[in-house]
N, C-alpha and C positions, 0 to 999 in steps of 0.2 A: 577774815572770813568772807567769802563768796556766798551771798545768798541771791538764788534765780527763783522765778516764777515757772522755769521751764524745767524737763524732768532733766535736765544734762548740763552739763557746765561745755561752752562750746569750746571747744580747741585740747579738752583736755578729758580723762580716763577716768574714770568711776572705781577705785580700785576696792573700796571694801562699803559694804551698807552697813549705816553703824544704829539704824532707827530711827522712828518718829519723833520730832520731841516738838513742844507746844511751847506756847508764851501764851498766858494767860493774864491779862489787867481787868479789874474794876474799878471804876473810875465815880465818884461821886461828883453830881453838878450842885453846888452850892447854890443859896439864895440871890447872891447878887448875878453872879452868872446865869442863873432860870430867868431872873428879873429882866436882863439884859436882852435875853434870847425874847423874852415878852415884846419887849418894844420893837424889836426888831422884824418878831411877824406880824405884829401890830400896824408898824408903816411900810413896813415890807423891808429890803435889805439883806444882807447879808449879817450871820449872825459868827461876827470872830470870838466872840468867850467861847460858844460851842465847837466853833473849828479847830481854834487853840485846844482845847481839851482833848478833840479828836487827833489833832495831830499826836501829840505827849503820851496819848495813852496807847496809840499806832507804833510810836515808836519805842516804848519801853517793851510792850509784846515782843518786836521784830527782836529787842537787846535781850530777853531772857531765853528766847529760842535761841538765838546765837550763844547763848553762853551754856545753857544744857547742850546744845550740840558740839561744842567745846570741852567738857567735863567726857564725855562718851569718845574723844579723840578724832572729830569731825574738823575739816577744814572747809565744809561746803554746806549748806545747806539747799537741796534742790526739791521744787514741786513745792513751793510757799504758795501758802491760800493765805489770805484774812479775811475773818469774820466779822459783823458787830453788830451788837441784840442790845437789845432796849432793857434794862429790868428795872423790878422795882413797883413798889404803890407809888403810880404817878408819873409811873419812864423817867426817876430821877437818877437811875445809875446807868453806866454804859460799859458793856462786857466788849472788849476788845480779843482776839482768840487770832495768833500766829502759828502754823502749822507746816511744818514739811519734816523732810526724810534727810539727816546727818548722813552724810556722807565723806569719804577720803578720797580726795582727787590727785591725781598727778600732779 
């Protein structure tokens, strides 16, 4: 599956639009990973529990839009956005949101 940020797959033809489709992840931050992320703005630093989380929950979004875009007869996905929002009493969940338009390419 070809997924671009751009609206066209380069070298190759657009031949049917098959829709929008989404990958949506909530992602809960556990106690020791907030903990972690504490000390870390605490002395400063980079905070890898939160990054790791942010990665895993980046890329299961990217895998469930590829896979609705696959289900609909899509071999492309073009025009990917991702999103990511804070939710939650306390900002302790993280909404990851992948987005673009399935498409059949040459």
């Amino acid at each position: 599956m070809i997924v671009t940020t751009t609206p066209s797959v380069e070298g190759r033809k657009i031949l049917e639009y098959k829709g929008i489709v989404f990958g949506e992840v909530i992602a809960g931050v556990n106690f020791l990973k907030d903990f972690a992320a504490g000390l870390s703005n605490f002395f400063g630093g980079r905070s890898r529990s939160y990054e790791n989380e942010l990665i895993e929950a980046r890329e299961a979004a990217l895998r469930e839009m590829q896979n609705r875009a696959a289900k609909l007869g899509a071999n492309a996905v073009v025009g990917v956005d991702i999103d990511y929002e804070v939710l939650g009493q306390g900002g302790n969940m993280l909404m990851v949101t992948a987005a673009g338009t399935a498409v059949l390419v040459e």
